[in-house]
Every structure is written in C-alpha cells, then in structure tokens.
N, C-alpha and C positions, 0 to 999 in steps of 0.2 A: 474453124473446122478442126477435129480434132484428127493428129497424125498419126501416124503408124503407131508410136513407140511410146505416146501417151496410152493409146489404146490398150496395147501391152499390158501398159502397167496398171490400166484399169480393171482389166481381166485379173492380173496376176492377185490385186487387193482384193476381188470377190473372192476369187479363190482361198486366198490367207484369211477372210474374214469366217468364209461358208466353213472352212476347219474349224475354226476355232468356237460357232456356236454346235457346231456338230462335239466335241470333244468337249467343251464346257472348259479349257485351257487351253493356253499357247504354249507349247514346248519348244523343244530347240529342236531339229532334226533328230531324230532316232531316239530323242529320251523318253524314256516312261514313266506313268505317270507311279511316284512313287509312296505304296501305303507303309506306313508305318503300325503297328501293331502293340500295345501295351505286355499285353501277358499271353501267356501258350495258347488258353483256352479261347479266347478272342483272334488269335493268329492262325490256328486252326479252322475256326466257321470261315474267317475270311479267306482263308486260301480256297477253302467249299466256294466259295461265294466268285469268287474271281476266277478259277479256272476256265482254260479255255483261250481268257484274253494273254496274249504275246504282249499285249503295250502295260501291262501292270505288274508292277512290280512289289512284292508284299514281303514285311520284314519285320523280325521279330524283338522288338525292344530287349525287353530282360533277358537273362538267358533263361531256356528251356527248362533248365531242374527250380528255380526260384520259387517258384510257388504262390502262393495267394502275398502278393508286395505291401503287404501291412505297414511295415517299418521297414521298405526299402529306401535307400537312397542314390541318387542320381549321379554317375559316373560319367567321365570324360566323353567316353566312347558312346553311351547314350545321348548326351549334348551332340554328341556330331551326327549320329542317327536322326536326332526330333530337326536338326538344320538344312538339311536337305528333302525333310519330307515333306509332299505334299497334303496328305493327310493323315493325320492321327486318330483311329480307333482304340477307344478304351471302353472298357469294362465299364467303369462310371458309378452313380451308386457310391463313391467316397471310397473305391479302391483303390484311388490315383491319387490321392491329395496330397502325395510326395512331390509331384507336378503342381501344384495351384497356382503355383507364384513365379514358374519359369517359363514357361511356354509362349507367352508375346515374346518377354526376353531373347528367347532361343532362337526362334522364327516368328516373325509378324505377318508372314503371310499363308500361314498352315494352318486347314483347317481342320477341328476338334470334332470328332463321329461321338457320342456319347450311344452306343451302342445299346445300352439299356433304358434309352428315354420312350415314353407313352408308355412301357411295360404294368399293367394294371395287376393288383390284389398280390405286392409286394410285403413282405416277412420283416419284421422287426430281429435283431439282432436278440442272442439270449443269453442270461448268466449263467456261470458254470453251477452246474445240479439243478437250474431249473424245471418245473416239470413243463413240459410241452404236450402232454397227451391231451388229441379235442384240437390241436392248430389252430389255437383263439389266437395267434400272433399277427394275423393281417395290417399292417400300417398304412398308412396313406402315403405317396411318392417322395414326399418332401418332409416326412417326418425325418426326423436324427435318429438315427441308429439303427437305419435301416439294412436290412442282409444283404448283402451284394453278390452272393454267390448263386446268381443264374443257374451258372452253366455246367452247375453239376448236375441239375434238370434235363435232360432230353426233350421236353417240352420247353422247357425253357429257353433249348439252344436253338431251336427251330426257331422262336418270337426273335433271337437274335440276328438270326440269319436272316431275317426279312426287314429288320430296320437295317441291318447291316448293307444291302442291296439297294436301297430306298437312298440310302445317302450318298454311296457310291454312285448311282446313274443319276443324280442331282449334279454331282462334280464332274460326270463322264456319259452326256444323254447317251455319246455313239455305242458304249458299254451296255448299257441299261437293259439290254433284252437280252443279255448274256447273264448280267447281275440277277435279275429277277428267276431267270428259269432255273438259274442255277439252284439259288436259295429257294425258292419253291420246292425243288426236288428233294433236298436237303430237310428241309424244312419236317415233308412227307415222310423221309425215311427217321426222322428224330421222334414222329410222333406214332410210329408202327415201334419203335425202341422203347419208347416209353408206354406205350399198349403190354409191350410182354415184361416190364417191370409189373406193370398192374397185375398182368392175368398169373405171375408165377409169384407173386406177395398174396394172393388170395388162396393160393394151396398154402402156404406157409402155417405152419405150426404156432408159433408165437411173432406176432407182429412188434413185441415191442424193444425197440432197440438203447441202447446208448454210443452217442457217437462224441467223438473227441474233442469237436468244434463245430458251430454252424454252419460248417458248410452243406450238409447232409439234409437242410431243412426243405427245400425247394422240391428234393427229388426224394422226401417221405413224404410232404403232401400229396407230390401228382401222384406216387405209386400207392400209398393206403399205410406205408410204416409208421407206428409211432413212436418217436423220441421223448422217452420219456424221462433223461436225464442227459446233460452236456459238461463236459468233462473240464475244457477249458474256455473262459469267459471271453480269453485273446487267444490267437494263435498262438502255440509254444508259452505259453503263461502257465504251466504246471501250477495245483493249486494245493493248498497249504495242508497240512495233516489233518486238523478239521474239519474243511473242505472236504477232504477226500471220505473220512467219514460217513460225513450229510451223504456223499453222493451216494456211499456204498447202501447207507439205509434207504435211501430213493430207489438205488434200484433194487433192492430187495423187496421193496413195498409194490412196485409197480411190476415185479414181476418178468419182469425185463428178460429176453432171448439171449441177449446177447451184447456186448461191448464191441467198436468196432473203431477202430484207428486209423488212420491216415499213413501213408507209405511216403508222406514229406514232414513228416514231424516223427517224436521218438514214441516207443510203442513205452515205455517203462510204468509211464502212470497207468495206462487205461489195461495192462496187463497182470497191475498188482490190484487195481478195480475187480476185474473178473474174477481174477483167484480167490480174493475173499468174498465175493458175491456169490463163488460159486458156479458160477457161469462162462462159458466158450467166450474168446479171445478172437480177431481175424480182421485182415488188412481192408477194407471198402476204400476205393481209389477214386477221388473225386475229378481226375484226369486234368490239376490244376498243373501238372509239371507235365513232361513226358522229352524222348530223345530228341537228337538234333536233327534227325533225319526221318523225322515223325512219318506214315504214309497219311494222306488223307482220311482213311477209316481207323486211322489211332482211337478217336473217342468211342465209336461203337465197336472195336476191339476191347476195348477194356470196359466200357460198359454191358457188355454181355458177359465180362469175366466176373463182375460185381453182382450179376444176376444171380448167377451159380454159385458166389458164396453166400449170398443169402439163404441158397438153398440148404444150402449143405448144413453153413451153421445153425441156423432157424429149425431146420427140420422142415416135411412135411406131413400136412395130414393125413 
C-alpha cells in the first residue's frame, strides 16, 4: 500500500514530468529559456517573434553596428554568450562559417535554428560589374555561392519569421501559440512593406540601379529593381582601377538611375562610380546593422526611409 509521502512524491514527479513536456526543457526555477542571436537582422525578426513571452530571453551575438560577419571572428565574450545559450539562431546560408568548427566545442548541448532552411528560389552570389538585369541568378539551396542576404527582403523577412516561430515552439510547445501569432502578424505586415516597395518602384522613372554589394539582390527581385552592375565582389573588397572602369561602362551601357551604397561600408568607390557615370549617388540601408537600443519597428523604419530614396533619386514618372 502506498503511504502518504510516497504518494507525494508521485504527484510531485507528474507534475516535474507534465512541465517539462509542456516547455520541451527542464530549467532550474526562474531561468529562461535563453536565445541567442547571430546578427542584428536575425535578432530583430526574433525579438518580433518572441514578444510577449516573460520566460525568453533573446540576445544579440555580434555587436549591433558589425554588419553582414563575412570575416568576423569570434571573441571571448561571444564564447561566453554561445555557453549558456540554449539556442542559436543564425542567418545560415554560409553567413556563419566563422562558427563551423566551435560550436559542439563551446556548448554540446545547444541547439542550432538555421533560420533560412526550406527557404525556396534562392540568389546565387555576384561578381563585382556583373550584369544582373533579367534575375537569371536563381540557384538551388545547396548550391556554393549562394546570397545569404534574406533579410534585406521584406518578403523575405516575413519567410524568416515563420521558420524562426516553427523552431522556437518545437523547443518551447507551451510558447508555440505566442511564437506563431506573433510571426504571422509580422510576417503580414513584412509583405504589405514589400507591396508598397513594388507599387512606389512601378511609378519610378529608371528602374535600373547599381548597388555596392549583393546584398540588395532579394529585395530588387521582390520589388521590380534592376541591378544592373555590382560594385564589390566581397564586402569592402574595393575593386581595382580596371575594375572600376568595366563597371563605369556597364553602367553607362545599361543606362543605370543610379549608384547606391551602403551606410556600413565607405561610400568613396561607388561615389567616384557615379560622378563619372554621370549619375546620382545615395545611401540605400540594407538594415544589416542598426543601434543598441533598436525599437521593434527599426526595420520597417528604415525600410520605408529606403522607399523614398528611391524615389527621390530614381525619379518619378
């Protein structure tokens, strides 16, 4: 027969047990479940994504101004971030591969969100002065040399927000209908963002642009821009007097609006592009950095600032 104080503690075990498939983890009393974050743009959808919940806790790897982590490397203080975390969101896509080889090392029991996986009719990467006009650049998922930069998309960041949700209430079911409505809603307002890039690139004057680096490719497909010349092959990879040449008769030839630079690299090449093209200079902000104290509509703040310089410098019809 079983006593009082067995009983107890049979209860007490349903109870620890009925948590912890509700939660999809055991914590310790009051910890939270804690995300980790690769880069801004990814640290952003997720804070979209998780609002709400009090038991998550979401934190930002690199710092805030870094920018697209091409040739970043991993710092003390990043090792003690990936050590406590319980999961890691990344960009994915070969953005991270400064991480390949640390991460069991660091923590063997953290798990890795690859935020841009199932994402379909992904960009291949382009050389600097390529012509792009036509976005024949579609690659398949696991091709090499594929674009990683989502999420300068608005459509694009909404697909992120929904795998991002998807993987969260996998590690946290009692989350899951917080994760999901959140990023649903998000999701809606990224693709009413990316509606008025379309419908104010169809008044535009000259749709054809040149931009600094590939990161710009994702978000001239969804909107109707054509790139018809790229400045730098890498990021910060200024290219040679030659180089710069070819480019300038590429954009002469294709007729190009406009030259348009990034506000986390230097404007010097794509300014001395324009001036001898001929053609308008201006900052298009791909929203890969931003402050420490970001609000949640940071990215459709400055994506609506991107809107209106297209307009401005494009022209309209």
């Amino acid at each position: 027969m079983i006593g009082k104080c067995e009983m107890k503690a049979i209860i007490m075990s349903c109870i620890f047990l009925l948590s912890f498939l509700m939660t999809g983890e055991v914590y310790s009393s009051g910890k939270k479940m804690e995300v980790l974050c690769s880069t801004f743009p990814v640290y952003q959808i997720t804070r979209n994504v998780v609002q709400g919940n009090a038991a998550v806790k979401v934190e930002l790897m690199l710092p805030p101004a870094s920018g697209c982590p091409h040739d970043y490397s991993l710092t003390p203080k990043d090792m003690q971030k990936i050590s406590r975390a319980d999961i890691l969101i990344i960009n994915g896509l070969g953005m991270e591969e400064f991480m390949d080889t640390i991460l069991g090392k660091a923590n063997s029991r953290l798990r890795v969100v690859d935020s841009s996986a199932g994402i379909k009719n992904l960009l291949g990467n382009a050389d600097g002065g390529q012509i792009l006009t036509g976005h024949d650049k579609v690659k398949d998922h696991h091709h090499e040399g594929v674009n990683p930069h989502l999420f300068a998309s608005p459509r694009m960041c909404g697909q992120l927000a929904m795998n991002i949700a998807s993987a969260l209430s996998k590690a946290d079911p009692g989350g899951a209908e917080t994760y999901n409505r959140n990023a649903k809603a998000y999701a809606s307002k990224m693709n009413r963002l990316s509606d008025n890039f379309v419908s104010s690139v169809k008044m535009l004057k000259n749709r054809n642009i040149v931009t600094q680096h590939g990161v710009f490719d994702y978000l001239a497909r969804d909107a109707g821009l054509d790139i018809v010349a790229v400045i730098e092959s890498h990021p910060g990879q200024e290219p040679s007097a030659s180089e710069m040449l070819s480019i300038i008769r590429e954009v002469k030839r294709y007729k190009a609006g406009a030259v348009f630079y990034e506000p986390q690299y230097s404007s010097k090449v794509p300014q001395v592009i324009a001036k001898e093209a001929g053609i308008p200079s201006a900052i298009l902000d791909p929203v890969a950095t931003g402050p420490e104290n970001a609000g949640l509509n940071y990215y459709e703040m400055v994506m609506m600032k991107n809107i209106e310089t297209l307009k401005v410098t494009l022209g309209k019809k």
